[in-house]
C-alpha positions as CSV (number, residue, x, y, z in Angstrom):
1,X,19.2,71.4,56.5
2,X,17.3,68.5,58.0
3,X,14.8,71.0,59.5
4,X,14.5,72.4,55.7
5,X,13.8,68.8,54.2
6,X,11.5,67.2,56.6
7,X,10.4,69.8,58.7
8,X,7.8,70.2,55.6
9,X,6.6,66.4,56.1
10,X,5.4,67.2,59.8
11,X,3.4,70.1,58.6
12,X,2.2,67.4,55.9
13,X,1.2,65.1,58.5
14,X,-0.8,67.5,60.9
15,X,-2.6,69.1,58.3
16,X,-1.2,72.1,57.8
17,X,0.3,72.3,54.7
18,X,-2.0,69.4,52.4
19,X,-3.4,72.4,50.2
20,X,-0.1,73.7,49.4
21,X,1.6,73.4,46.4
22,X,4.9,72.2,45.8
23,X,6.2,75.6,44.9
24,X,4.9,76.0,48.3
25,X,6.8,73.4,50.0
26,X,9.9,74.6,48.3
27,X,9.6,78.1,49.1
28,X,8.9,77.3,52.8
29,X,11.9,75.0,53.1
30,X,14.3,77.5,51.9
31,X,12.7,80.0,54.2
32,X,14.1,77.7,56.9
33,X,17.0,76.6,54.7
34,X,18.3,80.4,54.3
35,X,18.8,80.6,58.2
36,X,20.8,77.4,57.9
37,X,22.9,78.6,55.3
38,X,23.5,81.6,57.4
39,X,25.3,79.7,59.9
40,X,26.8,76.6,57.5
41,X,28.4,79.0,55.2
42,X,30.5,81.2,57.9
43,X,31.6,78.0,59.7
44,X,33.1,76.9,56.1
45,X,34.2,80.1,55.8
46,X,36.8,80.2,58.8
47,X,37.3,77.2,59.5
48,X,38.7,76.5,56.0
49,X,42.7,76.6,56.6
50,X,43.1,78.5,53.6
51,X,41.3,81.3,55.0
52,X,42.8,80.7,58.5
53,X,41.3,78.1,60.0
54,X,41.9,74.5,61.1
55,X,40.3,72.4,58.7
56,X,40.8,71.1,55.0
57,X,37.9,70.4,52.8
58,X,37.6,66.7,53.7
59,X,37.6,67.2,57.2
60,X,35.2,70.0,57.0
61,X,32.6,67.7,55.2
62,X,33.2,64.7,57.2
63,X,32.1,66.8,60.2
64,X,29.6,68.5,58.6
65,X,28.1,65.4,57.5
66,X,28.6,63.8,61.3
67,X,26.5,67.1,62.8
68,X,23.8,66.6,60.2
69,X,23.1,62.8,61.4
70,X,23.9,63.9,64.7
71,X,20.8,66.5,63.9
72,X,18.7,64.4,62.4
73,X,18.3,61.9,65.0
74,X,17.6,64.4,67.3
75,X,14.9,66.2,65.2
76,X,13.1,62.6,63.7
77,X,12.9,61.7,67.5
78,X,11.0,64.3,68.5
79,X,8.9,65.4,65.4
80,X,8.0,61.9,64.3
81,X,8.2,59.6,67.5
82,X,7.3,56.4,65.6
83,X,10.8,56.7,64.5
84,X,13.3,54.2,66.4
85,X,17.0,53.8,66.0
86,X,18.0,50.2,65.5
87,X,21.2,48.5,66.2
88,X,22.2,48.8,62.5
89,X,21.8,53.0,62.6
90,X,23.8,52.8,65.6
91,X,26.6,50.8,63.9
92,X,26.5,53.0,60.9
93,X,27.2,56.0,63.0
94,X,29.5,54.4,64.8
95,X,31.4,54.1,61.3
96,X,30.8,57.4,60.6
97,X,32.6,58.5,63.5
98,X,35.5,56.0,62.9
99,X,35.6,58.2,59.2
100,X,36.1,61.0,61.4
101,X,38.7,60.0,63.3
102,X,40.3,58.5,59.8
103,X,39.8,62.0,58.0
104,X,41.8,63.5,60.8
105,X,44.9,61.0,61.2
106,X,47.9,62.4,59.8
């Protein structure tokens, strides 16, 4: 998803998509947003351990969540490189992986 919702600001910022609408915008980020889902929503699907898999709800979000930051960094790095992770972001995800660990203690 983080492709989906700022992937559309990059195009904003090299010119490419200033005429569009917002109808536009929208219709391009679930373009990209639908392949996304395509992977997200099978994942869910068996790793849920009511359908087989290992994972509760909870646990599925927390690592879903984790991924997406994990993502996001990766993706704001390179598409906008004015963008700098400060000692603060690194301590928030350091808690973030701490919930992950928590979410997963018996």
């Amino acid at each position: 998803m983080t492709l989906a919702w700022y992937g559309h600001l990059k195009l904003q910022e090299s010119g490419v998509s200033n005429n569009w609408p917002l109808l536009g915008v929208i219709a391009f980020s679930w373009c990209i947003a639908f392949f996304e889902y395509c992977c997200q929503v099978p994942a869910n699907r068996l790793g849920f351990i009511e359908n087989g898999g290992p994972f509760n709800l909870i646990q599925l979000k927390v690592i879903q969540e984790c991924i997406s930051l994990g993502v996001f960094c990766i993706i704001a790095n390179i598409m906008f490189q004015g963008t700098h992770l400060h000692w603060n972001h690194i301590l928030a995800f350091f808690l973030i992986i701490c919930a992950v660990y928590l979410v997963f203690m018996k």
